[in-house]
N, C-alpha and C positions, 0 to 999 in steps of 0.2 A: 387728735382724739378730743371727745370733748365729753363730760360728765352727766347727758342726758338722760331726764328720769321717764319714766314709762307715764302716761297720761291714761294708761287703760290695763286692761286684765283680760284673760280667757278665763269660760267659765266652761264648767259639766253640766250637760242639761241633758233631760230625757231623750233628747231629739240630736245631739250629737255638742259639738262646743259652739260657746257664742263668746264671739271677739266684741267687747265694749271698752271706744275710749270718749273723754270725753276735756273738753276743751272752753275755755273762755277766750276770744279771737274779742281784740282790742276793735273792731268795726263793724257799722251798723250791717245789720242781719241783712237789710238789703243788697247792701255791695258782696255779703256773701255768699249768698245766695246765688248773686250773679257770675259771678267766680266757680259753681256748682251746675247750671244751667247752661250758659252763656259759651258754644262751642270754642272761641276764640280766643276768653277767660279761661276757662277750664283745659286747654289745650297751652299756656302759663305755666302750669305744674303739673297734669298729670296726661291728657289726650284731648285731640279732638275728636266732633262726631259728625257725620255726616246721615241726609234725611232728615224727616219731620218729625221731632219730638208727641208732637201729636196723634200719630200713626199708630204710637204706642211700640213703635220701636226705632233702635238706629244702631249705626255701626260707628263703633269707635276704634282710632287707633290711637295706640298708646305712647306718648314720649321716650319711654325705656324701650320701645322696637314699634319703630315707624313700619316696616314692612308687613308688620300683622293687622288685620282688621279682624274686630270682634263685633259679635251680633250683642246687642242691649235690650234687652223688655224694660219698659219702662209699666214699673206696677203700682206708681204712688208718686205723682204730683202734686203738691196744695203748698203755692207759690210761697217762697218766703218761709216755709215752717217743717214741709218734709219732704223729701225724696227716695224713693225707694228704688231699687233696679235689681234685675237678673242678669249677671256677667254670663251669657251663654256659651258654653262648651269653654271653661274657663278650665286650666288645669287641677286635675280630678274633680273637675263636675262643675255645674253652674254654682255659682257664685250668688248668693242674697245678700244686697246692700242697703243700707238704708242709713241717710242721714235728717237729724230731726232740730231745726233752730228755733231757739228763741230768744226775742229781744232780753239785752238786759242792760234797760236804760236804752238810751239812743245812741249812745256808740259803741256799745256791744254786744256783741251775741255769745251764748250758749250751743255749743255743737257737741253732738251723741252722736258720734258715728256706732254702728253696731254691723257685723258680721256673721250670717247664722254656716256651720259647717257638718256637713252630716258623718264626716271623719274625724276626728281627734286631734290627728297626728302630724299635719298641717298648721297647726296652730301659732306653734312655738317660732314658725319663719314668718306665716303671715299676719300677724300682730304688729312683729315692726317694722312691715312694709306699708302697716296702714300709719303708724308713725310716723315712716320719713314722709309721704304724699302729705301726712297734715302740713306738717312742716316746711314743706314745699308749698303749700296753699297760704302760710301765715305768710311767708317769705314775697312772694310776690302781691300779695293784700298790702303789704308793710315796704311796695316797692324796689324789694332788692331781689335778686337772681336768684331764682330755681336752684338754679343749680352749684349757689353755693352750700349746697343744704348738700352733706355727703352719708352715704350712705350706711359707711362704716360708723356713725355714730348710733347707729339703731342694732346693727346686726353685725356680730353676734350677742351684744352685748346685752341686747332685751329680749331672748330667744328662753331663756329662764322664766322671763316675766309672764309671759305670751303661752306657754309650753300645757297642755292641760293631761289629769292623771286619771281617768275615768274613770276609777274607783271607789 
């Protein structure tokens, strides 16, 4: 077990909950970026994808269940500073992602990952699923294995943090 704090919050918004965390990653925004982009990097910690990003879409499968291929929209590229995507037919519903970098200094970047959800009540699990994936992203940026990143350090224990009360 290990004593990890939450790097983000769910919010209540008119529109349903929004998952915000946000992260200082010890390297330049470029190597992050590629790690974000880069189907062979990004397939390191969380999937690969196959298809032309350009298309304006692809399919990704995911490291936690190879046998699955999901469809991606890609709704916001601008190289190096944001990325936006729609997890399609994602469970209960597509998924809006979007992560936004920026340099700080030359050997590190600022990362906003945000999650918009038109349900509530999802929140409180998917919050620190978006925490272990960070964490699996620092982890092989920082050269060491994915998968010593475990999962039981996020969940249930950041399910509290993550959890939103619409009221």
């Amino acid at each position: 077990m290990t004593d990890k704090q939450p790097t983000g919050q769910s919010l209540a918004t008119t529109d349903g909950a929004l998952i915000q965390l946000s992260r200082s990653i010890a390297h330049p925004v470029d190597r992050v970026w590629e790690f974000l982009t880069d189907s062979d990097q990004l397939g390191r910690w969380y999937g690969t994808y196959t298809g032309e990003p350009g298309s304006g879409e692809v399919s990704l499968t995911f490291v936690e269940s190879p046998d699955q291929e999901g469809k991606v929209r890609i709704d916001d590229c601008s190289p190096s500073e944001r990325l936006a995507v729609t997890l399609l037919d994602a469970p209960g519903g597509d998924w809006t992602l979007a992560v936004a970098l920026e340099a700080d200094g030359d050997e590190a970047t600022s990362l906003t990952f945000t999650q918009t959800l038109s349900d509530f009540s999802g929140a409180g699990d998917i919050g620190p699923g978006w925490e272990y994936y960070l964490d699996r992203l620092e982890a092989v940026l920082d050269d060491r294995d994915a998968d010593s990143v475990e999962w039981a350090w996020f969940h249930p224990a950041m399910v509290e943090q993550y959890s939103v009360n619409p009221s």
